[in-house]
C-alpha positions in Angstrom: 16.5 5.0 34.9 17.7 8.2 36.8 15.9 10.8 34.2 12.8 11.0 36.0 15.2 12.4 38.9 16.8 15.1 36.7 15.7 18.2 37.0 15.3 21.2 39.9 13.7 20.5 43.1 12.5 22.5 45.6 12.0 21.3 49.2 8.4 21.6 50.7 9.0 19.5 53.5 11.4 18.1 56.3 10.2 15.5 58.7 12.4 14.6 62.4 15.3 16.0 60.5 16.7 17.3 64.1 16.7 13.8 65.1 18.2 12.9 62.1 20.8 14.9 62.6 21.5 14.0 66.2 22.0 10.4 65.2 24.6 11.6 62.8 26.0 13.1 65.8 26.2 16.6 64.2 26.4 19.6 66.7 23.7 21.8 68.3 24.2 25.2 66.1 25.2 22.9 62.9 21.6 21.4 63.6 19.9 25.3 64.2 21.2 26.0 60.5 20.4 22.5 58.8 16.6 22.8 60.1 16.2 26.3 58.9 17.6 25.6 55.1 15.4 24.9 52.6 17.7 23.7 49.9 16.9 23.0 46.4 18.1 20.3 45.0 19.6 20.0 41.1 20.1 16.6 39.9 21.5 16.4 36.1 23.6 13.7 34.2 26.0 14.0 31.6 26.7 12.0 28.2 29.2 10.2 30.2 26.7 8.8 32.9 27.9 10.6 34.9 25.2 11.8 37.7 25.5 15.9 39.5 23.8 16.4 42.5 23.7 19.9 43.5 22.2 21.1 46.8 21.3 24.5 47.5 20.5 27.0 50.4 21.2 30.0 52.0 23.5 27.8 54.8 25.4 26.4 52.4 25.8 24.7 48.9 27.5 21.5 48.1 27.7 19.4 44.9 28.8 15.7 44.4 29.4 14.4 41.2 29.0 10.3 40.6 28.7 7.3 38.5 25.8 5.2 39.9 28.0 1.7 42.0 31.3 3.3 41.8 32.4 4.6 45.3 33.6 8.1 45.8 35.3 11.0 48.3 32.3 13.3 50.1 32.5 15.5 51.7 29.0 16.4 53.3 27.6 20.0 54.2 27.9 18.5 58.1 31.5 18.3 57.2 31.9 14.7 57.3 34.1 12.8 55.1 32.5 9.6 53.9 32.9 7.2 51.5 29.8 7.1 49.2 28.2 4.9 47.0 24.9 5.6 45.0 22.8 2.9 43.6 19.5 2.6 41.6 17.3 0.0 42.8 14.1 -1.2 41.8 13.5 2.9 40.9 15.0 4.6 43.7 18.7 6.3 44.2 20.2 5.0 47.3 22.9 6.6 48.6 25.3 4.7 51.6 27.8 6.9 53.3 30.0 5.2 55.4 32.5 7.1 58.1 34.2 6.5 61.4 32.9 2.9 61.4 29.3 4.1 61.1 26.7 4.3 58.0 23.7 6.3 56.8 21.6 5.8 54.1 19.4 8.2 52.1 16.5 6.7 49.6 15.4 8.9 46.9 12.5 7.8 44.8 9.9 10.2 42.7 6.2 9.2 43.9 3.1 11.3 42.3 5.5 14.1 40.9 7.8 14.5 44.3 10.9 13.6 45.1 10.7 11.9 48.2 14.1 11.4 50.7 14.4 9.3 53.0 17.2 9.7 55.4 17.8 6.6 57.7 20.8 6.5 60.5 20.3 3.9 63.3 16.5 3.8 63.2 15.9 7.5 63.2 14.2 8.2 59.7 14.1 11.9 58.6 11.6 12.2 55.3 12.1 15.2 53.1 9.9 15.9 50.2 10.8 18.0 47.1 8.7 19.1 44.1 9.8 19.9 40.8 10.3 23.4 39.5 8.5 24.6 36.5 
């Protein structure tokens, strides 16, 4: 069920994000901007199933738009071009990009009224935790 993840979120924390980064192999002053932006995140679905996820910051805002096991064209605010595909299992979103022969996966699941990310690539784990906006 994806409605509990509807909704606005605003990020309260970011955990070895840098690292994170690194592993994606995204550059030094890309990496400066990512770890200062605190984007908000706006996740709402359609009658159509079909599933907007909106992030925004002052560094930059991007949107994807999905149907949950259908792969898709991203386009991520690193500037990679993947080939994503978002699934809900056992109550959490997980999203696999795959690019260049490599593959990253972010978990997102709502625990005790957060939404908690968790952003794997190659055994670095960045957590980042949202909560929900009145």
């Amino acid at each position: 069920m994806v409605d509990k993840f509807v909704g606005t979120w605003r990020m309260i924390s970011s955990d070895n994000f840098d690292d994170y980064m690194k592993a994606l192999g995204v550059g030094f002053a890309t990496r400066q901007m990512g770890n200062m932006a605190k984007p908000n995140l706006l996740i709402t679905v359609d009658d159509k199933g079909v599933i907007s996820m909106k992030s925004q910051s002052t560094f930059k805002s991007t949107e994807i738009n999905f149907k949950l096991n259908e792969e898709f064209d991203e386009i991520t605010a690193d500037d990679r071009k993947t080939k994503t595909k978002i699934t809900l299992e056992n109550g959490k979103l997980i999203q696999k990009q795959k690019w260049d022969g490599k593959e990253t996966t972010i978990e997102r699941e709502v625990q005790d009224g957060k939404l908690i990310a968790k952003c794997t690539m190659k055994g670095v784990v960045a957590i980042r935790t949202y909560v929900k906006e009145a």
